[in-house]
C-alpha positions in Angstrom: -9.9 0.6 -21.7 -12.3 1.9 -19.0 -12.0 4.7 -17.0 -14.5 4.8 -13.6 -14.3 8.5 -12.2 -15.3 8.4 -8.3 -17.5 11.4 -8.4 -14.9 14.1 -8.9 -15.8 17.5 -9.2 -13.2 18.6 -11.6 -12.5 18.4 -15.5 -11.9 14.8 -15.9 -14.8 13.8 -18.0 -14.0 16.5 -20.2 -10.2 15.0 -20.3 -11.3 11.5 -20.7 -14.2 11.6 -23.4 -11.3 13.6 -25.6 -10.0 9.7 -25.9 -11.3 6.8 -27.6 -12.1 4.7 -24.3 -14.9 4.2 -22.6 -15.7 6.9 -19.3 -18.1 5.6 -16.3 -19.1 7.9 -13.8 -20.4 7.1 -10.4 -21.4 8.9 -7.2 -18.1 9.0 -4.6 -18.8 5.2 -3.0 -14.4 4.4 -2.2 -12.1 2.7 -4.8 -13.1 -0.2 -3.8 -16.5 0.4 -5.4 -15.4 2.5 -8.3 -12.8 -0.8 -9.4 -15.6 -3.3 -9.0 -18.3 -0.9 -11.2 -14.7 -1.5 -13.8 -14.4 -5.2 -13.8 -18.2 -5.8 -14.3 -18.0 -3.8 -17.2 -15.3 -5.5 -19.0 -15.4 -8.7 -20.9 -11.8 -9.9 -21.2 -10.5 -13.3 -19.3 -7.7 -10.7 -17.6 -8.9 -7.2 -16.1 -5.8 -5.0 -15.2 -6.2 -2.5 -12.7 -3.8 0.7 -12.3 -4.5 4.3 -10.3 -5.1 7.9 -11.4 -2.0 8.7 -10.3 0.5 6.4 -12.0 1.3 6.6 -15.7 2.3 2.6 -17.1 4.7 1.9 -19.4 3.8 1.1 -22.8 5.1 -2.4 -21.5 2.4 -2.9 -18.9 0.0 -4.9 -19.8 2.3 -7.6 -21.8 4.6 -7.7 -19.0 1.4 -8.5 -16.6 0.3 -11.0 -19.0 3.3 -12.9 -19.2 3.6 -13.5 -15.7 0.1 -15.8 -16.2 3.2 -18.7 -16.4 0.1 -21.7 -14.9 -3.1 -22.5 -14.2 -2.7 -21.9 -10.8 -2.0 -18.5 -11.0 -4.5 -16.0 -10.3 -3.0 -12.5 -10.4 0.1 -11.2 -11.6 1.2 -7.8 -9.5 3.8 -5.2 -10.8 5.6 -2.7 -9.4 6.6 1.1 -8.8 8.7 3.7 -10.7 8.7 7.3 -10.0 7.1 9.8 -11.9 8.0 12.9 -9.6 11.3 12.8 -9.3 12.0 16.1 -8.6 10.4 16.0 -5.3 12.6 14.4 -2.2 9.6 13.2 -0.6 9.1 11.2 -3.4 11.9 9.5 -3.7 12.1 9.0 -0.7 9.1 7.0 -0.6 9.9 5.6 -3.5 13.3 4.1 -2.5 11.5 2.5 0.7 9.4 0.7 -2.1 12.2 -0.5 -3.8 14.1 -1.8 -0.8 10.9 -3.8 -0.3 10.0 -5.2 -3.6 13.5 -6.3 -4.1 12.5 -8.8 -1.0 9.7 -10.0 -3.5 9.9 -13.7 -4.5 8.1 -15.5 -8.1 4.9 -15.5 -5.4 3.5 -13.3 -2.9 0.9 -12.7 0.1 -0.3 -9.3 -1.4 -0.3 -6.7 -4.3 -1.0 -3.4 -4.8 -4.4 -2.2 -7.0 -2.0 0.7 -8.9 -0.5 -2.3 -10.4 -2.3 -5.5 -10.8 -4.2 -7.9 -13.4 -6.7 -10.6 -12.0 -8.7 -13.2 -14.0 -12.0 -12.2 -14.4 -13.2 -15.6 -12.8 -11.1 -15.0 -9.9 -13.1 -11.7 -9.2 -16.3 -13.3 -10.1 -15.7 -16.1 -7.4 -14.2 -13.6 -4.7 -16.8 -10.9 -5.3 -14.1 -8.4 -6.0 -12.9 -5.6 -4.0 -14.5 -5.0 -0.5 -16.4 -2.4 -0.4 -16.6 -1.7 3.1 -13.2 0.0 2.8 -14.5 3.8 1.5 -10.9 5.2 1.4 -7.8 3.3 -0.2 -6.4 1.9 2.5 -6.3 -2.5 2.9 -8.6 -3.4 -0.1 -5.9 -4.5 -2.0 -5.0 -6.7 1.0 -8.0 -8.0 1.5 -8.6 -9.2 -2.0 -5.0 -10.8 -1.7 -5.7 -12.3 1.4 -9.1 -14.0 -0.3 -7.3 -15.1 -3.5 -4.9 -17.2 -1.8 -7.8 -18.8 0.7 -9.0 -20.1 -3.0 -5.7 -21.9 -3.3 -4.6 -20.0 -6.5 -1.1 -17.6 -6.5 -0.5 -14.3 -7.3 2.7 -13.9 -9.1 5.2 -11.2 -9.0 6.6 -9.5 -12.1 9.0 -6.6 -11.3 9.7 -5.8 -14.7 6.0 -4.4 -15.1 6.2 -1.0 -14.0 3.8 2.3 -13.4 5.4 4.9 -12.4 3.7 6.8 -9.5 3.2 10.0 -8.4 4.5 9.6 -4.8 2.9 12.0 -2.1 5.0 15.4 -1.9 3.5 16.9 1.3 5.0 15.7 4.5 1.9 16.5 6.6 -0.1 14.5 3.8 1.9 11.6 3.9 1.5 11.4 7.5 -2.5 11.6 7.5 -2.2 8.5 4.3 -0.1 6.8 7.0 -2.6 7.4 10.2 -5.4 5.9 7.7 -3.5 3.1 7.0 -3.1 2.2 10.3 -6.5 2.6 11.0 -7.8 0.3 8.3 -5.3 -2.1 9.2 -6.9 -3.3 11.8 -10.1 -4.4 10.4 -8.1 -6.3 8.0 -6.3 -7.7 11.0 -9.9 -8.9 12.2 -11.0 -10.2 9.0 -7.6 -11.5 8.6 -5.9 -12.9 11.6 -3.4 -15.2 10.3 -2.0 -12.1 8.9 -1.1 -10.2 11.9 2.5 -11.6 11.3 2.5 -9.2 7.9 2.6 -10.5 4.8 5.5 -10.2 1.9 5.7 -6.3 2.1 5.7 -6.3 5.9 9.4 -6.3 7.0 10.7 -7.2 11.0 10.7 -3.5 11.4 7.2 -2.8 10.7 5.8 -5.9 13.1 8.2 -4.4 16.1 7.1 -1.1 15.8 3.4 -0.5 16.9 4.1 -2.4 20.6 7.5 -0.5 21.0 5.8 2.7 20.3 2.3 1.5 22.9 5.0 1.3 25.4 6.3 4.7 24.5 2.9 6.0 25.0 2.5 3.5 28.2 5.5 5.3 30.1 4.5 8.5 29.3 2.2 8.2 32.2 4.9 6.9 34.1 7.3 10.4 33.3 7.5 11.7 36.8 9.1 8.7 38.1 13.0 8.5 37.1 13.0 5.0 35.8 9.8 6.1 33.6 12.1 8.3 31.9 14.5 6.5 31.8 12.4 3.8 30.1 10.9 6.1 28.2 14.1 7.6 26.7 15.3 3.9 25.8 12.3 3.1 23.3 12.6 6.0 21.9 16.2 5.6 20.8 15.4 2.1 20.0 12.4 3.4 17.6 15.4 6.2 16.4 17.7 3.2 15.7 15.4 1.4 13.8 14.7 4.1 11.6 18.5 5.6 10.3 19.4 1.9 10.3 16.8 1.1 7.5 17.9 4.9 5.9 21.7 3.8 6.3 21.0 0.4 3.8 19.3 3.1 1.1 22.0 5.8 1.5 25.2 2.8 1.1 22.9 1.6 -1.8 22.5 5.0 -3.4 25.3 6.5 -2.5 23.1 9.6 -1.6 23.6 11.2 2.0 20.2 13.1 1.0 17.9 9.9 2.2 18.9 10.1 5.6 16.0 12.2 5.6 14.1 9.2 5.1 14.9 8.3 9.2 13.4 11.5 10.2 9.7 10.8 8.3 9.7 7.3 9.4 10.7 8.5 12.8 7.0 10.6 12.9 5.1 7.7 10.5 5.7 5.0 13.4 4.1 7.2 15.9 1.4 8.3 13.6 0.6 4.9 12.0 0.2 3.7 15.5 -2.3 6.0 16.8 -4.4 5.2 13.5 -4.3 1.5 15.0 -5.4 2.4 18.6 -8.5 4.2 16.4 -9.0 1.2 14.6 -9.2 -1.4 17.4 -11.4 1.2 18.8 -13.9 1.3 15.9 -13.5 -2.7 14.9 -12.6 -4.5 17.7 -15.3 -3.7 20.3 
């Protein structure tokens, strides 16, 4: 096992040379960088790859493993469970997640680097994670999205779980959320077949930014009566969509408490978006 520390300033070399595994350190370059520094270090045929803040199940790695069913497989990605679950936030978060992996099929588009193994010739051929991406934010993606331009799969095995520590601040989830809507857009350039989304992306998310460019659109058109008007409309349709995705998890739950899950996606659409308008500022000039 190999541990790459990004340049943190805290105890974690002392935490991780107390174990029998081996500790690389490196000056804060993105997790992009700090995964590759990991793979070229290793030697195995299979390089699994999880976060700092998930925990696996003792399970993990031979859960991974057998989803390498073929040749033409590539990958094998995991998925979530919860490891604050005292925290409404959280599970919040987390029961989004599920709603979405459960739409998951024996192959997808994309995975997730909290909970992945690739073959060591696959990252040899790609070149691994981009590096250009200094916050984690579309790496992942974009890895994904050069993977399957090799014609190989990644393969999708739910039973292989890391259980996550899900963000617990409101106000922090909303500036993760502005980020990833910023780096989604040079993905989007790198990537343009992708626009559509990808196995993760649901209807709601591809509606969303150019319902809420037209709520910023009439805005300007506020002192006019049908500008409010208009502008009152797409906001209740950006309401609807939000307690109608809340109403699937709270039937499935049987838990009024994730209603509160409509109010934060209510604020992430809005937030997201303006991360977008940033990035097509900064990459698509």
């Amino acid at each position: 096992m190999i541990v790459v520390d990004d340049g943190s300033t805290d105890s974690t070399a002392d935490i991780v040379k107390a174990y029998p595994i081996q500790y690389i350190y490196q000056k804060n370059s993105g997790p992009a960088k700090a995964r590759n520094t990991g793979w070229k270090a290793t030697t195995g045929e299979v390089v699994c790859f999880t976060d700092s803040d998930c925990i696996p199940r003792a399970d993990w790695i031979s859960r991974l493993l057998d989803g390498f069913g073929s040749d033409e497989i590539a990958a094998v990605a995991g998925s979530y469970d919860i490891a604050n679950q005292g925290n409404l936030l959280a599970q919040c978060i987390h029961q989004e997640i599920k709603v979405r992996h459960a739409r998951f099929r024996k192959y997808i588009r994309a995975f997730g680097s909290y909970n992945v193994a690739i073959k060591r010739n696959m990252l040899e051929q790609t070149g691994g994670f981009n590096e250009s991406y200094r916050t984690p934010s579309g790496e992942d993606n974009d890895l994904s999205y050069r993977i399957l331009k090799t014609g190989y799969k990644i393969a999708f095995e739910g039973d292989a779980l890391v259980a996550h520590y899900h963000t617990e601040k409101g106000w922090q989830y909303l500036k993760e959320q502005y980020r990833h809507g910023y780096w989604r857009m040079k993905l989007y350039l790198d990537f343009p077949e992708m626009i559509g989304g990808d196995d993760y992306t649901t209807l709601k998310d591809i509606v969303e930014p150019p319902l809420t460019l037209m709520v910023f659109i009439s805005i300007l058109f506020l002192w006019h009566r049908y500008g409010i008007f208009t502008f009152l409309l797409l906001l209740i349709s950006i309401a609807f969509l939000q307690i109608q995705a809340a109403i699937k998890i709270v039937i499935k739950t049987r838990n009024p408490k994730f209603f509160y899950l409509a109010w934060l996606t209510f604020f992430r659409v809005y937030v997201r978006s303006m991360g977008m308008i940033q990035g097509i500022l900064t990459f698509w000039r």
